[in-house]
Structures are given as structure tokens and as C-alpha cells.
C-alpha positions in Angstrom: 161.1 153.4 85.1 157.7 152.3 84.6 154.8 154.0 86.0 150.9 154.8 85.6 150.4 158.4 85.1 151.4 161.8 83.8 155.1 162.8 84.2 154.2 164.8 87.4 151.8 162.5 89.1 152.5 160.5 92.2 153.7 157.4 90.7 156.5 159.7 89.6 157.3 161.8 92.7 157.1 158.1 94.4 160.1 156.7 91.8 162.1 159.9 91.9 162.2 159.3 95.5 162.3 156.0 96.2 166.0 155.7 93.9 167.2 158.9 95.2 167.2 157.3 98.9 168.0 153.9 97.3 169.9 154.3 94.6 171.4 157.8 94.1 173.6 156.9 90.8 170.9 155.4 89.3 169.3 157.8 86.4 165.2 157.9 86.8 163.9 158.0 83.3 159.8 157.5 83.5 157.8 155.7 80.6 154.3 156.7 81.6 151.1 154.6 80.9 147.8 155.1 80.5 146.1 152.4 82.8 148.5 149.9 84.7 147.4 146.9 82.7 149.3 149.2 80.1 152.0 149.4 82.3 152.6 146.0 82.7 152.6 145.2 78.9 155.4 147.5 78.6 157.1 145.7 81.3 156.5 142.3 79.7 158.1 143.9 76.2 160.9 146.0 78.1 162.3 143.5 80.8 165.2 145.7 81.5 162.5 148.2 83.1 161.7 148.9 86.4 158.0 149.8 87.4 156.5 151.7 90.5 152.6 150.6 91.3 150.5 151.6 94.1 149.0 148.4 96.0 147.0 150.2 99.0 146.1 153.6 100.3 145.1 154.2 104.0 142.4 156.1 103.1 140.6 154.2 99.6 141.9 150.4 100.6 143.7 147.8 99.0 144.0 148.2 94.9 142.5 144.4 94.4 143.2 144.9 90.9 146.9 145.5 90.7 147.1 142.4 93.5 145.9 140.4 90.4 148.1 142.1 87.2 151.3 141.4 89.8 149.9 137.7 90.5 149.6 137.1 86.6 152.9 138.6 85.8 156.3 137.4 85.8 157.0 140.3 87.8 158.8 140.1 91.3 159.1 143.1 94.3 162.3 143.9 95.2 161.6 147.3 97.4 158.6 149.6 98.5 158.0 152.8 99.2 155.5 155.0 101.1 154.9 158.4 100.6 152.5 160.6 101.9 149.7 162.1 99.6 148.9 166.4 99.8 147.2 168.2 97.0 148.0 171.7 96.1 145.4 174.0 94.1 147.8 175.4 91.1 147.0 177.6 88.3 148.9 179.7 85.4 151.1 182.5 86.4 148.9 185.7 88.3 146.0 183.8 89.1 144.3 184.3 92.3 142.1 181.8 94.4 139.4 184.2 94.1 140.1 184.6 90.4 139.7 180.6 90.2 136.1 179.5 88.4 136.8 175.9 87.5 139.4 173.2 88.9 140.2 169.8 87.3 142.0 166.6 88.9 141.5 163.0 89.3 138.0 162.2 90.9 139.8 160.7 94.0 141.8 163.8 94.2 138.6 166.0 94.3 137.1 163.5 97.0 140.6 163.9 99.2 139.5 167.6 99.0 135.9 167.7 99.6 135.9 170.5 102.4 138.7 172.6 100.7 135.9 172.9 97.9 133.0 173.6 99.9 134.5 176.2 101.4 135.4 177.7 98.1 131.7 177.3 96.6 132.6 179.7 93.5 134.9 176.9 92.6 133.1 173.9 90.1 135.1 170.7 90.3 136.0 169.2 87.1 136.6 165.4 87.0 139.8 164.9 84.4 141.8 160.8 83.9 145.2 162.2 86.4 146.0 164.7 88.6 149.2 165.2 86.7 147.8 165.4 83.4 145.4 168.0 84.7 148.2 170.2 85.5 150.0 169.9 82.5 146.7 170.7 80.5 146.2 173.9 82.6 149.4 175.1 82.1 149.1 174.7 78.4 145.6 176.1 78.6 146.3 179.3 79.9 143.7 180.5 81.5 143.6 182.1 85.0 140.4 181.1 85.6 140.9 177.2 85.9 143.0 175.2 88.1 144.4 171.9 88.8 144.4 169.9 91.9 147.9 168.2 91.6 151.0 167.4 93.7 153.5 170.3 94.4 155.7 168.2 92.3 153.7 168.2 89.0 152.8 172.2 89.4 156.4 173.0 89.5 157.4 170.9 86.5 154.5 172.5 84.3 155.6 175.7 86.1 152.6 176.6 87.8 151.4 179.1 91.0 150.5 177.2 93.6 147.8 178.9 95.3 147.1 176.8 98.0 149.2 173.9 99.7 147.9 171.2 102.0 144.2 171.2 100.5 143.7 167.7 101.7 140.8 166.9 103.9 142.8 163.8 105.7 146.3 164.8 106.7 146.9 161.0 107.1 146.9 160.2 103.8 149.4 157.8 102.8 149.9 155.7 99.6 152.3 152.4 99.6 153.7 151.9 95.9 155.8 148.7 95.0 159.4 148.5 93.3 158.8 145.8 90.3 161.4 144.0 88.3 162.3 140.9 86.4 164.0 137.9 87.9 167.0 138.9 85.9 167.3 142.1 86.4 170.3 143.8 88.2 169.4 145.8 91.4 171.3 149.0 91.7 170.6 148.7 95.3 173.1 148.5 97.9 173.9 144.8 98.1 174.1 144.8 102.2 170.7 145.5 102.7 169.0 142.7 104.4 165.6 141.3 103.3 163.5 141.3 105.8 159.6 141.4 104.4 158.1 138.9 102.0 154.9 138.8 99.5 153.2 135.9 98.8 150.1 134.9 97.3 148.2 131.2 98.1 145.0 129.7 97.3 143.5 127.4 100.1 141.1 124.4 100.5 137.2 124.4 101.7 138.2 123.0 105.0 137.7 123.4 108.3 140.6 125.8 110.1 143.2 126.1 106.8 143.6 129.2 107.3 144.0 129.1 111.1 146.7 126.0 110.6 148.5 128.3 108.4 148.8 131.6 110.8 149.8 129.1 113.5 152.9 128.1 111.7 154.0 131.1 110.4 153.5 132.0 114.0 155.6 129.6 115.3 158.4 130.6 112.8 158.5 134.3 114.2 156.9 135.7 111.1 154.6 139.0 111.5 152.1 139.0 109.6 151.1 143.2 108.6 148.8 142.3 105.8 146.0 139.8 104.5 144.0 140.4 101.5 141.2 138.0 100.0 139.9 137.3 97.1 137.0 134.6 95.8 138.1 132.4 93.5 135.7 132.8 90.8 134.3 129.5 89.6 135.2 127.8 93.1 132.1 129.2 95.7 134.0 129.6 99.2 137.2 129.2 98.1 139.4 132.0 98.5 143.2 133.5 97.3 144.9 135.3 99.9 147.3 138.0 99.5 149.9 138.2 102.7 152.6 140.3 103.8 154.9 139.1 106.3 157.9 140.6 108.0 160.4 139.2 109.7 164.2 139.2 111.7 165.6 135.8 110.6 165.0 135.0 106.7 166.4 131.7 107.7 163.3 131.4 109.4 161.1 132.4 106.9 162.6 130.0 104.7 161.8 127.2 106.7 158.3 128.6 107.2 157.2 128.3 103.5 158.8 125.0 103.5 156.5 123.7 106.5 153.3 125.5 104.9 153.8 124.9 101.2 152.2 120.9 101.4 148.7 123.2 103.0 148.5 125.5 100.2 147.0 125.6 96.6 148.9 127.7 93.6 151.4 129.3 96.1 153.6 132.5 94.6 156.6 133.8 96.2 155.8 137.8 94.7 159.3 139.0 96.5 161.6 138.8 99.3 162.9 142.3 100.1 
């Protein structure tokens, strides 16, 4: 299993997860990467791998980035998964929060945690590259004095006190991660579940109402639409590639959807049916 991040971070908790609800027999193995461009080299080299990627957060937004490194790929989605995000404040065995001088974590995670920190003052922030990683390196560090911001999972593995659950400012933070696999690859999911969501990414013409044309028939097919994301087209001024998640009942339906849209559309990707 591919993922971004320290063994420990949310990525991971997110796979564990995920294949434990989907896939019980299946044995989680993670291959972390530094940066998920990384990630997805591995995947291009490793095509028996599976990879879990973040693609929005309810707090931060759409990752625009990752919509383009999954556009790029060869890569399909063949599941999702949407796990709440808390922080913990952990430290090495007999600190105390008082006792705490310095804490390190990912500068989102620090952000997700603003008031916990102002209302411990005596506490400096310290921005470090994962939230995961920053555990692991206080555990090896030692010292009772600094701290890591970090998910309950990652300060158990590195064997941690956690001082302090639920830090979080926003208790309604929630961060969707796709399932990524080759074409070829075998699912070790159960083979009754129904598909019932699509991905798919189109570029559209400078005209007058495309897009509108295009909502009406998905419309008229019974398709949901829960997501659109755009993007400019860099080279073509007001033309635009949009991202869309659609759900729907019938994929009968949503077959015959594409097929009535596709002649509209510019470089059209199906990214997965799942």
C-alpha cells in the first residue's frame, strides 16, 4: 500500500481502515513517500500496488494538485474513504503538559490547533514536513520537554503519552482519501458491491451554455452530481477542465449518460466507477 507520509500519519490510519472494513484478509503493508508525486512514481514502477491519496478536506479545500498527478496517471479509483481528522498532543513517557516547552507537527496540523496553543502560551510551535514523522522523531528524541502534534494512531506506534486528545479547533474536520489501482489489478473487494459513484475529468469549449448543456443531461439521466472542480487550462485563456463527481442508482444509466455527453466534451477521462 502506497501512501504519502510517515508510517503513523493519516494516510496510514486511512489504509489500515479502509481494508479492514473492505477487505479484512487482505494484509496492509505501507511504502511511505516523501511527497505524492513520489508516490505516484512508485506506483508507475510497482503496478501491483495499491495507493491511498487525500483529494479534499472540509476544512483546507480541494487538493488541486493531486486532481492533476491522478489525471496524468494511468491510475484508476476503485474505492474511497473518509475519516475524520483529531490531533492529540504526545510526548515521551512522564511528561506533563505543563512540563511541555516546544511542540512539532505539520504546519496544517498546528493551524487545526490554533486555540489549543494559545491557550497553552508556554508552548512554542515548531513547524516539522508530517505529523507522523514528528512523533516518531520525538519519541527517538527523548526529551520531556518537546511534543508532537500527531494522530492517536502514530503516538501509540512510536509509543508515546498522549497528553491531550481532541486538540482540534474544528470538530468537523473530515479528510476524503481515494483507493488507487491499476486497470489490471485484482480487487480484494467483495465482488457484490455495486458501483454506484463515478470520477470523471473533461475539458470544454469557449461557448455559450457548455457547461449548462452538460448538467442538463446528466440531469436527465438521474445522475447527482456532489462535486465540481475547475481548473484553467493553461495556454487556452477561458477555457477550463472540470473535475466531477457524480453518484448515482442505475449505472445503466450512467452509462448511457457519458455516451449522450461524450460528442460535448474535450479530452474526457473516466478516473473510476466504484
Amino acid at each position: 500500500m502506497t501512501i504519502q507520509g510517515v508510517e503513523g500519519c493519516f494516510h496510514d490510519a486511512a489504509a489500515r481502515e479502509y481494508f479492514a472494513m473492505a477487505a479484512p484478509q487482505a494484509t496492509v503493508r505501507p511504502l511511505a513517500c516523501d511527497t505524492f508525486a513520489d508516490m505516484f512514481d512508485v506506483m508507475a514502477a510497482r503496478r501491483d500496488c495499491f495507493g491511498v491519496m487525500a483529494i479534499e478536506n472540509t476544512i483546507a479545500g480541494a487538493l488541486l494538485p493531486n486532481h492533476e498527478l491522478l489525471r496524468r496517471s494511468d491510475l484508476r479509483i476503485v474505492g474511497e474513504y473518509k475519516k475524520r481528522i483529531s490531533h492529540t498532543i504526545a510526548a515521551p513517557k512522564g511528561a506533563t503538559l505543563e512540563g511541555v516547552k516546544a511542540v512539532m507537527s505539520h504546519p496544517m496540523a498546528l493551524m487545526q490547533c490554533e486555540v489549543f496553543l494559545r491557550e497553552h502560551a508556554h508552548i512554542r510551535p515548531v513547524e516539522w514536513f508530517d505529523t507522523a514523522g514528528a512523533a516518531r522523531d520525538v519519541a527517538a528524541g527523548g526529551d520531556p520537554s518537546r511534543a508532537a502534534i500527531c494522530p492517536a494512531y502514530a503516538a501509540k506506534l512510536y509509543g508515546l503519552d498522549i497528553l491531550s486528545e481532541g486538540i482540534e479547533t474544528n470538530k468537523h474536520n473530515f479528510t476524503r482519501f481515494l483507493i488507487l489501482a491499476h486497470e489490471e489489478s485484482d480487487l480484494p473487494f467483495a465482488a457484490t458491491k455495486r458501483p454506484d459513484k463515478a470520477a470523471v475529468v473533461f475539458a470544454l469549449p469557449h461557448t455559450q451554455g457548455a457547461l449548462s448543456k452538460i448538467l442538463t443531461i446528466l440531469s436527465f439521466y438521474d445522475l447527482n452530481l456532489t462535486k465540481i472542480q475547475s481548473m484553467p487550462l493553461i495556454g487556452r485563456e477561458w477555457e477550463y477542465r472540470f473535475y466531477v463527481d457524480l453518484t448515482f442508482a442505475d449505472i445503466d444509466r450512467y452509462h448511457q449518460a457519458i455516451a449522450a455527453v461524450r460528442p460535448l466534451l474535450n479530452d474526457f477521462r473516466e478516473l473510476g466507477v466504484y
